[in-house]
C-alpha positions as CSV (number, residue, x, y, z in Angstrom):
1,X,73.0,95.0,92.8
2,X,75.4,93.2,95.0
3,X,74.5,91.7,98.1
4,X,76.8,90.5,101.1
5,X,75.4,89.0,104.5
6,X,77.3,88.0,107.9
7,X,75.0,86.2,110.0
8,X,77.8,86.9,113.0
9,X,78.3,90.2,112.8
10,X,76.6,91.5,115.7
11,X,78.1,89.2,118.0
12,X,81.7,90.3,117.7
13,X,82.9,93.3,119.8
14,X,85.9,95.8,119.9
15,X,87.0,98.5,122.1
16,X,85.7,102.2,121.3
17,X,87.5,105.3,120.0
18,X,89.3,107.4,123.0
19,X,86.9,109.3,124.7
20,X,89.3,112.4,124.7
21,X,88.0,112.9,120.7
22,X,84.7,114.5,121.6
23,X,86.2,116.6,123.7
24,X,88.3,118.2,121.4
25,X,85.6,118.7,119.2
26,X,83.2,120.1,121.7
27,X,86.7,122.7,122.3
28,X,86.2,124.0,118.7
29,X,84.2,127.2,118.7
30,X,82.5,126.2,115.4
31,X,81.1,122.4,116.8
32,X,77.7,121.6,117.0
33,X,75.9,118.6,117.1
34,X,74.7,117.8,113.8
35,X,70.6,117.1,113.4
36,X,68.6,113.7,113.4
37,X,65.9,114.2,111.2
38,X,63.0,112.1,111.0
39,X,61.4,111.5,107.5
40,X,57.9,109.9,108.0
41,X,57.1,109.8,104.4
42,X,60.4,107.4,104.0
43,X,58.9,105.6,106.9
44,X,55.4,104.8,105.2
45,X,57.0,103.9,102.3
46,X,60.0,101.4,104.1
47,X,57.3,100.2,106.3
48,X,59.4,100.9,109.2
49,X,58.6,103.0,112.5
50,X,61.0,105.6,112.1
51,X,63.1,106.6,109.5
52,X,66.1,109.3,111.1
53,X,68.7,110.8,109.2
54,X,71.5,112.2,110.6
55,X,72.2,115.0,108.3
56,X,76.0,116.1,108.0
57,X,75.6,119.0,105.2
58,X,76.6,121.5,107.8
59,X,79.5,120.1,109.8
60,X,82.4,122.8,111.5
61,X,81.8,125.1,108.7
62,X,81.9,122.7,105.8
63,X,79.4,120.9,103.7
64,X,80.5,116.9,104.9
65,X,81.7,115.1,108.0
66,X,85.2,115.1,106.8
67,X,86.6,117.5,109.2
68,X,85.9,115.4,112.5
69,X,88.5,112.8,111.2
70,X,91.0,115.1,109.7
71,X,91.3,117.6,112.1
72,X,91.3,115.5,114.5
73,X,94.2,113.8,112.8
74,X,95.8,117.3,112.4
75,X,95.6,117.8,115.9
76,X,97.6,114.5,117.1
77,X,100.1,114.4,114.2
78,X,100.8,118.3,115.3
79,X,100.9,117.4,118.7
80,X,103.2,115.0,118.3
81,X,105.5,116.8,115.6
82,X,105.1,120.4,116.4
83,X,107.0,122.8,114.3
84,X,106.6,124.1,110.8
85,X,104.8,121.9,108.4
86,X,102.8,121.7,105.3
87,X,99.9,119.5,105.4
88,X,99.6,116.6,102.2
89,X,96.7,114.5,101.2
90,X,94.8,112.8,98.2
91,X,91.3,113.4,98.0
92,X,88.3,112.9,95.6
93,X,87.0,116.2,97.6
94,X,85.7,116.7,100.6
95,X,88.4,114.8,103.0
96,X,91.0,117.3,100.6
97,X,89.2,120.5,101.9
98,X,88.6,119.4,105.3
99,X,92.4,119.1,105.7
100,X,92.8,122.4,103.7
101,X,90.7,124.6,105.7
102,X,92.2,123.2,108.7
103,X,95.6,124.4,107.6
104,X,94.5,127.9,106.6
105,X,93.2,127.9,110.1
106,X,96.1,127.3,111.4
107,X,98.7,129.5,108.8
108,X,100.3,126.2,107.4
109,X,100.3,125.6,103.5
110,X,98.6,122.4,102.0
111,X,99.2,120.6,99.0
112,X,96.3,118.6,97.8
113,X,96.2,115.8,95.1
114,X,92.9,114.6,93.1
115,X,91.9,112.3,90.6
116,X,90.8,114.0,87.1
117,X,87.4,112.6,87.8
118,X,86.8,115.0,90.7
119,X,83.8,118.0,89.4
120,X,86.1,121.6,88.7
121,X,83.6,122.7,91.4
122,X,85.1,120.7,94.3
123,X,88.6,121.4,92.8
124,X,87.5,125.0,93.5
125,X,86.4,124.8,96.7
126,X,89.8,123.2,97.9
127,X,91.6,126.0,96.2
128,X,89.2,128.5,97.8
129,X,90.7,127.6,101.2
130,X,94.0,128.4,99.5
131,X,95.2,125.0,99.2
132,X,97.5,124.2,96.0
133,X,95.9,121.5,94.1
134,X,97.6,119.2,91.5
135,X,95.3,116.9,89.3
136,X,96.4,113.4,88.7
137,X,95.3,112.2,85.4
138,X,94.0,108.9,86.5
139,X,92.4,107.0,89.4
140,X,91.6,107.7,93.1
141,X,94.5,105.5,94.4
142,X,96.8,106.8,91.8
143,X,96.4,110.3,93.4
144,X,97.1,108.8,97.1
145,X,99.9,107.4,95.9
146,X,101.5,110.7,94.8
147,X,100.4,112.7,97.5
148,X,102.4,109.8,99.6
149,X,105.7,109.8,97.3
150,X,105.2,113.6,98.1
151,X,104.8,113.8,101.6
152,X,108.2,113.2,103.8
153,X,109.8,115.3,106.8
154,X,108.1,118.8,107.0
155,X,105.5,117.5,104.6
156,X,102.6,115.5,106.6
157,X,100.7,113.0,105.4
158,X,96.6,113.4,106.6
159,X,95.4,110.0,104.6
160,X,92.2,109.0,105.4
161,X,93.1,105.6,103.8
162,X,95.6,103.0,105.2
163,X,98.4,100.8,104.2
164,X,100.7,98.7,105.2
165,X,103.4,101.1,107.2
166,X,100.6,103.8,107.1
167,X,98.1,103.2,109.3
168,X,98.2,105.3,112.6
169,X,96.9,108.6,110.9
170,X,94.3,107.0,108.9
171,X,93.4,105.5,112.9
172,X,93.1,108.8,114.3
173,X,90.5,110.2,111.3
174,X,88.6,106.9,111.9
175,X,88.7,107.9,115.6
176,X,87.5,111.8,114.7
177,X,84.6,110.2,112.7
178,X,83.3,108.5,116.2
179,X,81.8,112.1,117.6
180,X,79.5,111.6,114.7
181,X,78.1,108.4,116.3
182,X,78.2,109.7,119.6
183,X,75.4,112.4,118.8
184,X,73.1,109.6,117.9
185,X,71.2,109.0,120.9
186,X,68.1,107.4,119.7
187,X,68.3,103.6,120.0
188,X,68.1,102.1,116.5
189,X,67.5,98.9,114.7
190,X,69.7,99.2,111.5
191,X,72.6,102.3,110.9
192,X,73.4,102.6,107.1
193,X,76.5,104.3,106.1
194,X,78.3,105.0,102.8
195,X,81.5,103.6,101.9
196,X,84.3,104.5,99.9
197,X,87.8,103.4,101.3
198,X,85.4,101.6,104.2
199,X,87.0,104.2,106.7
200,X,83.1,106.1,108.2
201,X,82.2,102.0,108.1
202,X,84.7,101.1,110.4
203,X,84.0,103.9,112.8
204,X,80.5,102.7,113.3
205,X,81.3,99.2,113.1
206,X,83.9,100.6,116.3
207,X,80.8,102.3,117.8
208,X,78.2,99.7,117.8
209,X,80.5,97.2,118.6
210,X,81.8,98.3,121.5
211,X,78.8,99.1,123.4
212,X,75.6,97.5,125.1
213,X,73.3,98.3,121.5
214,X,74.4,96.5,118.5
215,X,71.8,97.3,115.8
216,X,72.4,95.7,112.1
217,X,74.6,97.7,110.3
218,X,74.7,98.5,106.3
219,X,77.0,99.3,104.3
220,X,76.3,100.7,100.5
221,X,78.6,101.4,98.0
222,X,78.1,102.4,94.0
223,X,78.4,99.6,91.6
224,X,80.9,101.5,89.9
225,X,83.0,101.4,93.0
226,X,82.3,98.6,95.3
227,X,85.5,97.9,96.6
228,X,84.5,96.9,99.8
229,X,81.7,94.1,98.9
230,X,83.8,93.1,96.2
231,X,86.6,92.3,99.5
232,X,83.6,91.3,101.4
233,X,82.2,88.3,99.0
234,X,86.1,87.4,97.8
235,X,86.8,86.9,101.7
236,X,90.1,89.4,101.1
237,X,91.0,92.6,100.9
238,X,91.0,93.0,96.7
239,X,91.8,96.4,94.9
240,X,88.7,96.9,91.6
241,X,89.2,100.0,88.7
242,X,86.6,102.1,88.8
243,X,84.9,104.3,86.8
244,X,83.0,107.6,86.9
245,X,79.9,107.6,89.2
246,X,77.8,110.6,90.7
247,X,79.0,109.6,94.1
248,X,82.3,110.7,93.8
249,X,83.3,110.2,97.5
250,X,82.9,107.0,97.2
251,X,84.6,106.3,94.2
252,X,87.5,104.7,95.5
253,X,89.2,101.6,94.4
254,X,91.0,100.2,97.4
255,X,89.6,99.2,101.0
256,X,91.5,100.8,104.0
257,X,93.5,98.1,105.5
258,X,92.6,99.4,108.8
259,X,88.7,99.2,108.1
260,X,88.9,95.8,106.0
261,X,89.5,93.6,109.5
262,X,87.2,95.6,111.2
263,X,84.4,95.5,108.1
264,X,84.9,91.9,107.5
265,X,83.9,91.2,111.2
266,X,81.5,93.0,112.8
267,X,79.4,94.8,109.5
268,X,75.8,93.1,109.1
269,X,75.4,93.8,105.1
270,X,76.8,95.4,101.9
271,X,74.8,96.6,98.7
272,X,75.9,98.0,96.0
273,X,73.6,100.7,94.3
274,X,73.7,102.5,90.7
275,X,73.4,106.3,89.9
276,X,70.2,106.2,89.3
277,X,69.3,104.9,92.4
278,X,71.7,107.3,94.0
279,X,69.6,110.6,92.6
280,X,66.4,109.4,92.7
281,X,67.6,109.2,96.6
282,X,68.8,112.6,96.7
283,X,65.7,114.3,95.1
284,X,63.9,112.3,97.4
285,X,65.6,113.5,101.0
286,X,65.6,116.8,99.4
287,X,61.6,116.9,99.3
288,X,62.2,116.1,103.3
289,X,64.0,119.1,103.9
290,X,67.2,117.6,103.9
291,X,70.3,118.6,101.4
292,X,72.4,115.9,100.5
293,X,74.6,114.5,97.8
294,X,74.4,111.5,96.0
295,X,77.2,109.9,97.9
296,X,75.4,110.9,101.4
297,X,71.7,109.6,100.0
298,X,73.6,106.9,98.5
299,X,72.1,105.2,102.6
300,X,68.8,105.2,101.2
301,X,69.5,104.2,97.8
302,X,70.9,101.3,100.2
303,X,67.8,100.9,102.1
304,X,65.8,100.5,99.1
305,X,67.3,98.3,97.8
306,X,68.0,95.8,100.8
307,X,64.9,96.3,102.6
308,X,63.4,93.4,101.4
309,X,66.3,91.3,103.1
310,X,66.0,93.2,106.2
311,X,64.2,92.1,109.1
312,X,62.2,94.9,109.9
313,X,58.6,96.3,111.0
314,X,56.3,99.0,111.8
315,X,58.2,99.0,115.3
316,X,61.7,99.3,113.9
317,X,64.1,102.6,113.6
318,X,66.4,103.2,111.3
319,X,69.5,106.1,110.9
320,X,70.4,107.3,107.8
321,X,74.0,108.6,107.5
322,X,73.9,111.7,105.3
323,X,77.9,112.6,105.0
324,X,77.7,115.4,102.7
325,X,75.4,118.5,101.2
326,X,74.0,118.2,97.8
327,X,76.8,120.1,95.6
């Protein structure tokens, strides 16, 4: 386990995501808020007062939060390039079919890269959307960089990672993940979300930072994949190989440039947490009544295994981001 602490986190603040990106949500006939489901039996066992997960296995049709950030994303790039188009990302799978079912939605092709360590069952669900998919034999960040060599005039880049030059996309699907946050009314003591590229990180860092609350926030990561802590204890944004891990949306190798500022200043904690830990975490919501992956329980893998660093009690609340069903 890896462990990173910023004893200044909570003081540093930021301005929120445009308030026009609920809206636009709340204007698809498929939205609905997502559940916060409380677990007592994780409660007894955390000694904590409340333990709520906000459970996104069932989000706009599609089994993971991807689709408030992409579609979003859709929306503005369209909106600002109407016209004919084919829609291009990279994807270790759910982001990929987010932007894919989006497009069918809207009679435009999609051409969707992945990694050769992506499950054949999440290649088929892209391709079930009737996306075209091209494996890349290699890493997560070797497939974005062929889906961006690929994209160019009529072919539109919807990243959820950021770069240097590429950074106001990757914005608006950071932006498109705050109507997650914005459900969560229940005041809380400590948010923990997943990471991969840092990207659902930065929107709640954007969230809680930018208003009146400003619980601790966590952020967990595999040990197989920890780009972000790695950045995190180095002090700079640093790229890591990875290898395979049974939380395959967050196998990524490369913070977002956008979310590393944002990360480095206002989250609380990082963890890093193994496979093990990772399942054991997913049976466990499971017997709550809750589906979710390993990359989703991944947040109480996380919990475990910082709660011993955590100042909480029997008083304190704590949200569990869930980002995706069990597979």
């Amino acid at each position: 386990m890896n462990w990173y602490s910023n004893p200044t986190a909570r003081e540093w603040r930021t301005t929120p995501a445009p308030a026009d990106v609920l809206a636009f949500h709340q204007s698809l006939p498929a939205y609905r808020p997502t559940p916060l489901t409380p677990v007592p039996a994780l409660a007894a066992e955390l000694g904590v007062g409340r333990v709520l997960v906000k459970d996104e296995s069932s989000r706009l049709g599609l089994p993971a939060f991807k689709a408030l950030g992409a579609w979003w994303a859709i929306h503005r790039k369209l909106r600002e390039r109407p016209g004919p188009a084919e829609l291009v990302t990279a994807t270790d799978g759910n982001h990929g079919r987010a932007v894919a079912r989006r497009a069918s939605m809207l009679s435009l092709p999609a051409q969707i890269f992945v990694p050769d360590v992506v499950p054949e069952s999440a290649i088929a669900a892209i391709r079930s959307e009737g996306a075209m998919v091209t494996v890349v034999p290699d890493s997560y960040d070797a497939a974005v960089a062929e889906a961006a060599a690929y994209a160019g005039d009529d072919r539109l880049l919807i990243q959820d990672s950021a770069w240097p030059g590429y950074e106001v996309v990757p914005q608006w699907i950071v932006d498109g993940y705050s109507t997650l946050f914005r459900e969560i009314e229940e005041p809380a003591d400590l948010v923990v979300v997943p990471m991969g590229v840092g990207s659902i990180a930065q929107a709640a860092v954007t969230h809680y930072r930018s208003t009146d609350a400003a619980p601790m926030l966590l952020g967990v990561e595999p040990e197989a994949a920890s780009c972000v802590t790695t950045s995190l204890l180095a002090g700079e944004l640093t790229s890591i190989p990875t290898s395979k891990t049974v939380m395959g949306g967050l196998n990524c190798g490369t913070p977002s440039a956008l979310a590393w500022p944002v990360l480095q200043a206002g989250l609380d904690h990082a963890v890093t947490v193994s496979d093990d830990a990772a399942l054991q975490a997913s049976a466990d919501l499971a017997a709550g009544g809750i589906t979710s992956g390993p990359s989703g329980a991944a947040t109480l893998a996380g919990l475990r295994a910082a709660r011993s660093r955590l100042p909480l009690d029997g008083t304190s609340t704590v949200v569990l981001i869930s980002t995706a069903a069990a597979s």
